[in-house]
C-alpha positions as a Markdown table, in Angstrom:
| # | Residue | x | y | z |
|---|---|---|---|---|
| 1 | Unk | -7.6 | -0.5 | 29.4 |
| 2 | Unk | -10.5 | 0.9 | 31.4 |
| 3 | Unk | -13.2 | -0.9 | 29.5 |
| 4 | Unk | -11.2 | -4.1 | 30.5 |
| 5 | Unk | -10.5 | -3.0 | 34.6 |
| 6 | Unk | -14.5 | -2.0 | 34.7 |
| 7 | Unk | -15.6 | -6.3 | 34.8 |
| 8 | Unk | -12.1 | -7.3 | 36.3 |
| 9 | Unk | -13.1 | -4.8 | 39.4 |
| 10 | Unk | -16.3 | -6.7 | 39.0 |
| 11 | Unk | -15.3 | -10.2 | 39.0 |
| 12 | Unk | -12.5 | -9.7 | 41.9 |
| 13 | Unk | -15.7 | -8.4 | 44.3 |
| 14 | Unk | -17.8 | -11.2 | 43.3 |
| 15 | Unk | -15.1 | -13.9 | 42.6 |
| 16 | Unk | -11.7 | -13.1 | 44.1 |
| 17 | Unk | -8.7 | -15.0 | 42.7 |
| 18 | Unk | -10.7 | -17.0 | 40.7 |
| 19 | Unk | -10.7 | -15.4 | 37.1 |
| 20 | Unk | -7.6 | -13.7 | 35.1 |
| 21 | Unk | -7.0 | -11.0 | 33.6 |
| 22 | Unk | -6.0 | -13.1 | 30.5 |
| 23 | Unk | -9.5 | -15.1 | 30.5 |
| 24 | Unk | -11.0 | -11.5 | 30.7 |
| 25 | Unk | -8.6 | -10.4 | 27.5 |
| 26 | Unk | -9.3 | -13.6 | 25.4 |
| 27 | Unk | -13.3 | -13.0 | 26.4 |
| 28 | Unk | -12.9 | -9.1 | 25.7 |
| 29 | Unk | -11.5 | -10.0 | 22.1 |
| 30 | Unk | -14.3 | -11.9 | 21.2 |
| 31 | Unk | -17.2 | -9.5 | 22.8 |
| 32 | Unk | -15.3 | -6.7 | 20.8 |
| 33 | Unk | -15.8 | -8.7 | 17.7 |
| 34 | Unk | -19.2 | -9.0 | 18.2 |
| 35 | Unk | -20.5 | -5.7 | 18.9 |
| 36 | Unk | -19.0 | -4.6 | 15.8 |
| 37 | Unk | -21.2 | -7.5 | 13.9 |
| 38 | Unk | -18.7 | -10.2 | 13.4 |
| 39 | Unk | -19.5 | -13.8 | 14.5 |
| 40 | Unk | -19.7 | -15.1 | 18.5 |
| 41 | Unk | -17.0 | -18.4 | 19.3 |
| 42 | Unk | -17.0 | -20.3 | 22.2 |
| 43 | Unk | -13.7 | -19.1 | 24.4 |
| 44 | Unk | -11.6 | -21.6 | 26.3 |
| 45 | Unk | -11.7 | -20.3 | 29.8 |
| 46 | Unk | -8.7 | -21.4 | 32.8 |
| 47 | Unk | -6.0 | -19.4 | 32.2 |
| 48 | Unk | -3.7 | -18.4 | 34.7 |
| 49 | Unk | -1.6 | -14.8 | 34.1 |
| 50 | Unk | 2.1 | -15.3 | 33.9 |
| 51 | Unk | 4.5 | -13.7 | 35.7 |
| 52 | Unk | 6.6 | -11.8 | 33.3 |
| 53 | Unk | 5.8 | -9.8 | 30.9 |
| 54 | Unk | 8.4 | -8.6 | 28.2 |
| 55 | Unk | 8.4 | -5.6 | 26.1 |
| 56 | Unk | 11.0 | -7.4 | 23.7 |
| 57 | Unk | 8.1 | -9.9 | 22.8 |
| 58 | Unk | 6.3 | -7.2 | 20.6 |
| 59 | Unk | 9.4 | -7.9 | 18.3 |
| 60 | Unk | 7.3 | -11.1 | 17.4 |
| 61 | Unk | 4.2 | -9.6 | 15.7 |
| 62 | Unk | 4.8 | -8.7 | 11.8 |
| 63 | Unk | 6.3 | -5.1 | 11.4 |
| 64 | Unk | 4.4 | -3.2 | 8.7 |
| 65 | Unk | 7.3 | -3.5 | 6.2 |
| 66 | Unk | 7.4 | -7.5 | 6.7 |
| 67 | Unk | 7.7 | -9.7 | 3.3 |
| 68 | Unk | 5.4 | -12.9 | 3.7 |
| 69 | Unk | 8.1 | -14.9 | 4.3 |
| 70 | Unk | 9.0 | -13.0 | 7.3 |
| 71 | Unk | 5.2 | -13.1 | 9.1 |
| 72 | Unk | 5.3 | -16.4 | 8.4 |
| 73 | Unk | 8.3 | -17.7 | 9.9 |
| 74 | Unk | 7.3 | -15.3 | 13.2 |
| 75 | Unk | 3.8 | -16.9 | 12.4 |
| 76 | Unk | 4.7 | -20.6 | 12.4 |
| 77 | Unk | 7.4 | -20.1 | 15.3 |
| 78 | Unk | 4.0 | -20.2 | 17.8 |
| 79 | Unk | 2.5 | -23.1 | 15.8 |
| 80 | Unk | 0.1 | -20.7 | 13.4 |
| 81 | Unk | 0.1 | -21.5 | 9.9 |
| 82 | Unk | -0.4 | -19.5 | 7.3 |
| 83 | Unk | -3.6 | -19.8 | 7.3 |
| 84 | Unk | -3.8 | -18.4 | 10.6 |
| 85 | Unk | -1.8 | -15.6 | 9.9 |
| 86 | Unk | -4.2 | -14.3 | 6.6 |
| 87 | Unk | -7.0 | -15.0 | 9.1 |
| 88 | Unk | -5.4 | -12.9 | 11.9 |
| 89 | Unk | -3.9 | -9.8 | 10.0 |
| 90 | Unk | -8.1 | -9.6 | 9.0 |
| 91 | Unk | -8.7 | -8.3 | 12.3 |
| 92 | Unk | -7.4 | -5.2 | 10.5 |
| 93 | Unk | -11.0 | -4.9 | 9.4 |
| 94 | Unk | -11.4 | -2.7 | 12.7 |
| 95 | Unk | -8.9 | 0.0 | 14.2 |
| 96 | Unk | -6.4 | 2.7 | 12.8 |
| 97 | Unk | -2.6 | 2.9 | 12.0 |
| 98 | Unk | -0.8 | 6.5 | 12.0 |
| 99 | Unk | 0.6 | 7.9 | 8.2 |
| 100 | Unk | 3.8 | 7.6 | 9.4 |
| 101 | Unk | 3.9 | 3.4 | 9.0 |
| 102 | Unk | 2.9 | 3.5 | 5.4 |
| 103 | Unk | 3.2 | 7.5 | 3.9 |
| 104 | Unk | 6.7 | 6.4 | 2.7 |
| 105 | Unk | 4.3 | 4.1 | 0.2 |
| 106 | Unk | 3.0 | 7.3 | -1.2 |
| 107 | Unk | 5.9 | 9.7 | -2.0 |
| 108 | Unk | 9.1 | 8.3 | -3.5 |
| 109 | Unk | 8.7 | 4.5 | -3.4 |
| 110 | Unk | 9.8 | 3.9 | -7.0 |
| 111 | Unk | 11.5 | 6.5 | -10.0 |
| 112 | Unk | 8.7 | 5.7 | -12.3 |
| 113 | Unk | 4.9 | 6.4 | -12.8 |
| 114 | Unk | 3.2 | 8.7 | -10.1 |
| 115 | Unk | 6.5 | 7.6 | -7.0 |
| 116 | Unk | 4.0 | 5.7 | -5.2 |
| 117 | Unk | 4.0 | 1.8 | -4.3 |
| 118 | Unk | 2.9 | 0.4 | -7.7 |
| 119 | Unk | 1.2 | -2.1 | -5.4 |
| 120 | Unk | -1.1 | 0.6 | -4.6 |
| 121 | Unk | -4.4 | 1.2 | -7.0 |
| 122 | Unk | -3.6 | 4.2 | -8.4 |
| 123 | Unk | -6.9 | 5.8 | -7.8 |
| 124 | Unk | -6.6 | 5.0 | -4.5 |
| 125 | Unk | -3.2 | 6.9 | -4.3 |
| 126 | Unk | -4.2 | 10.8 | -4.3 |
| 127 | Unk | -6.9 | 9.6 | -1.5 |
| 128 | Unk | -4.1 | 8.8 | 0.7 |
| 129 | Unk | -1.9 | 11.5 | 0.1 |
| 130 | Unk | -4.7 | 13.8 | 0.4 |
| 131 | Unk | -5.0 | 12.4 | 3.9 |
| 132 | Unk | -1.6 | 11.9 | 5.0 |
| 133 | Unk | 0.5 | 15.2 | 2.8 |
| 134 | Unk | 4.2 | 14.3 | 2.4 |
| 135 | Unk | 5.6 | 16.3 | 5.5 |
| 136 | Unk | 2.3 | 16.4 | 7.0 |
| 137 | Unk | 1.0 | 15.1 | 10.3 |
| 138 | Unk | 2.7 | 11.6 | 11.0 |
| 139 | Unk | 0.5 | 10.9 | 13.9 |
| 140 | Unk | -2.5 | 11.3 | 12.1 |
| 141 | Unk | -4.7 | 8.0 | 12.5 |
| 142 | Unk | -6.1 | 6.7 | 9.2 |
| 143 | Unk | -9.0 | 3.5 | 9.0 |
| 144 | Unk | -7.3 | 0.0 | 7.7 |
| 145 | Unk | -10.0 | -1.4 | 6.4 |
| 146 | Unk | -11.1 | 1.8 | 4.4 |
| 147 | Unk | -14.9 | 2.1 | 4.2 |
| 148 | Unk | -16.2 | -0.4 | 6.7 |
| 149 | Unk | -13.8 | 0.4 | 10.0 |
| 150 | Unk | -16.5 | 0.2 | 12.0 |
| 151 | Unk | -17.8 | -3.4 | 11.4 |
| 152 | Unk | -16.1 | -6.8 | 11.6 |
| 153 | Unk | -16.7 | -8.3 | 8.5 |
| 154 | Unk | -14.4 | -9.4 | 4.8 |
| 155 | Unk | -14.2 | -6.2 | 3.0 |
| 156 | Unk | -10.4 | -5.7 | 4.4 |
| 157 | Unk | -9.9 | -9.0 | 1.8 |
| 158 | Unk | -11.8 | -6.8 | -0.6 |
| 159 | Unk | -9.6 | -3.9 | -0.4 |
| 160 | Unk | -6.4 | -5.9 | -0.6 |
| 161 | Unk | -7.9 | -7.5 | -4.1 |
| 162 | Unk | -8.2 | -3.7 | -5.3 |
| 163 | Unk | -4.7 | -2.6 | -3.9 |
| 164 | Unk | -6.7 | -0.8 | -1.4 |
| 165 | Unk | -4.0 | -2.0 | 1.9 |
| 166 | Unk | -2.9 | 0.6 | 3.5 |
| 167 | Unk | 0.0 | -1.1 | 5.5 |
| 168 | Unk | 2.7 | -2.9 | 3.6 |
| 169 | Unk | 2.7 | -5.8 | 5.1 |
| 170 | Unk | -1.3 | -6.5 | 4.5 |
| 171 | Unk | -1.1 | -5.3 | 1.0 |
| 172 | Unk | 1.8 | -8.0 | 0.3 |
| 173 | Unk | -0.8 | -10.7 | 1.1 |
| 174 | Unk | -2.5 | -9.6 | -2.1 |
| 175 | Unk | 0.5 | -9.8 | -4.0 |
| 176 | Unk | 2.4 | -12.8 | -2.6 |
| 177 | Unk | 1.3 | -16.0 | -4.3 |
| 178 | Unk | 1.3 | -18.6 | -1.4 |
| 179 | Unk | -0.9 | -15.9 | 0.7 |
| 180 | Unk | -3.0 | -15.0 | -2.2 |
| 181 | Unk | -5.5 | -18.2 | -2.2 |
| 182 | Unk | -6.2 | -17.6 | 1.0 |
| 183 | Unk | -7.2 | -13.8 | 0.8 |
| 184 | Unk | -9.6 | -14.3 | -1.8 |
| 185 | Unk | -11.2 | -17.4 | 0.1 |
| 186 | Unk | -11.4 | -14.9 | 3.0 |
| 187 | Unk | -12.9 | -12.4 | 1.2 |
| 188 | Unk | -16.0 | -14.8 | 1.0 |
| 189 | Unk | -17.8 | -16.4 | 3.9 |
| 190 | Unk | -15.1 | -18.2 | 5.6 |
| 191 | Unk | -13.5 | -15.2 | 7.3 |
| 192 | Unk | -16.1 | -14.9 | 9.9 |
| 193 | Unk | -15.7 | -18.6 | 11.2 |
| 194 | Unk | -12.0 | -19.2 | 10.8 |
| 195 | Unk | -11.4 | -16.3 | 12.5 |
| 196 | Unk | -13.0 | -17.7 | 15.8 |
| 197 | Unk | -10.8 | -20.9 | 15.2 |
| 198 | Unk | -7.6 | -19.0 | 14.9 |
| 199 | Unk | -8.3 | -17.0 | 17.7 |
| 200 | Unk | -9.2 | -19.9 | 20.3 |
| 201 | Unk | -5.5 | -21.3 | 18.8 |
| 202 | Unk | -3.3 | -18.8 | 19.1 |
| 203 | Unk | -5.2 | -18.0 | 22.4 |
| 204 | Unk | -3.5 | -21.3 | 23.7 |
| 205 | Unk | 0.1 | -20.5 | 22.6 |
| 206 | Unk | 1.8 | -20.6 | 26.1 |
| 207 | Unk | -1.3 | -20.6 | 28.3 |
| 208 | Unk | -0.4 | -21.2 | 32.0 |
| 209 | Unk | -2.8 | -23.6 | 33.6 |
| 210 | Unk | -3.5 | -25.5 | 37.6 |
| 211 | Unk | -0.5 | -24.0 | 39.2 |
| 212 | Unk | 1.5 | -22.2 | 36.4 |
| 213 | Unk | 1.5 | -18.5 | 37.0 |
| 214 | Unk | -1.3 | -16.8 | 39.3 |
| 215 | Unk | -4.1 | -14.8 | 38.8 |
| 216 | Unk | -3.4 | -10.9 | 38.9 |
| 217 | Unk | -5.1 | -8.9 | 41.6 |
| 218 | Unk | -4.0 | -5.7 | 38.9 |
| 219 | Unk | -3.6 | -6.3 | 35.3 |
| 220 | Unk | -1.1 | -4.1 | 34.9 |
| 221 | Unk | 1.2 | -5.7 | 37.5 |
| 222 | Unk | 2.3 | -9.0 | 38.4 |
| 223 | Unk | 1.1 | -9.5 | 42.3 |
């Protein structure tokens, strides 16, 4: 939250209630992208900030136990398609999720074989519980894209091909037949590109424009 009140501190000197905080977020999403080497897109700029904000609308982003069906229907409710969605869930190829949202994969998930998710590539199995022990630390954070958290790029695609997802949810769009197309065309050269286009369109779901909403003197607040 710092990085992004830094240039909104900036911006407000130089060019008071002119820009918003959600032109800054949209712009601060694709910067992001590109200083961990994924590909630049142009941003659609003139947003104005609305003036509620709801905690109850986290309930529309896929949990981490969500069958396809499910993201999709939570997907398609803002106009994203599926597409979209495999697109989006790539951004997975950066950040960390805590053992606690997918350990119960590891231990217990099935009577047969080794207990884990047989989703799971079973080499990949005693990496995981070596990093996340069965009544160990749930808060400790673990890379989703295993390998390459550090850079934008496909190899999250790769890793679902070898059963290498560590949430659920991702993992399912591996196994699911009408996501499955998509993950392996994703894994190519595509990702890079659609993922600018998906971006810039679900960056327009409910945008507040001319007199709609205002423009936040503090992020964090409406004025």
């Amino acid at each position: 939250m710092m990085l992004l009140l830094m240039p909104r501190l900036s911006l407000k000197a130089a060019c008071p209630g002119v820009v918003s905080c959600a032109d800054i977020l949209a712009l601060a999403a694709r910067d992001s992208v590109v200083l961990t080497n994924g590909l630049s897109w142009p941003v659609p700029t003139g947003r104005r900030d609305g003036r509620v904000s709801l905690a109850s609308d986290a309930s529309n982003l896929p949990g981490f136990t969500d069958s396809v069906d499910v993201q999709k229907q939570k997907f398609a409710a803002f106009g994203l398609n599926t597409l979209d969605l495999v697109t989006l869930v790539g951004g997975h190829t950066i950040g960390t999720t805590a053992c606690q949202f997918f350990r119960y994969r590891l231990y217990n998930f099935t009577t047969t074989g080794n207990g884990a998710d047989p989703s799971i590539n079973p080499a990949f199995v005693s990496q995981l519980q070596a990093l996340c022990p069965q009544n160990g630390d749930g808060s400790r954070r673990i890379a989703l894209d295993t390998g390459s958290q550090n850079r934008f790029d496909s190899s999250f695609f790769a890793n679902l091909r070898s059963g290498r997802g560590i949430l659920e949810s991702d993992q399912k769009l591996w196994t699911d037949a009408t996501t499955r197309t998509f993950v392996q065309r994703l894994a190519g050269l595509t990702f890079g590109p659609q993922f600018g286009r998906s971006m810039v369109k679900m960056s327009n779901i409910g945008v507040k424009t001319g007199t709609n909403g205002e423009i936040r003197r503090v992020c964090s607040a409406i004025n």
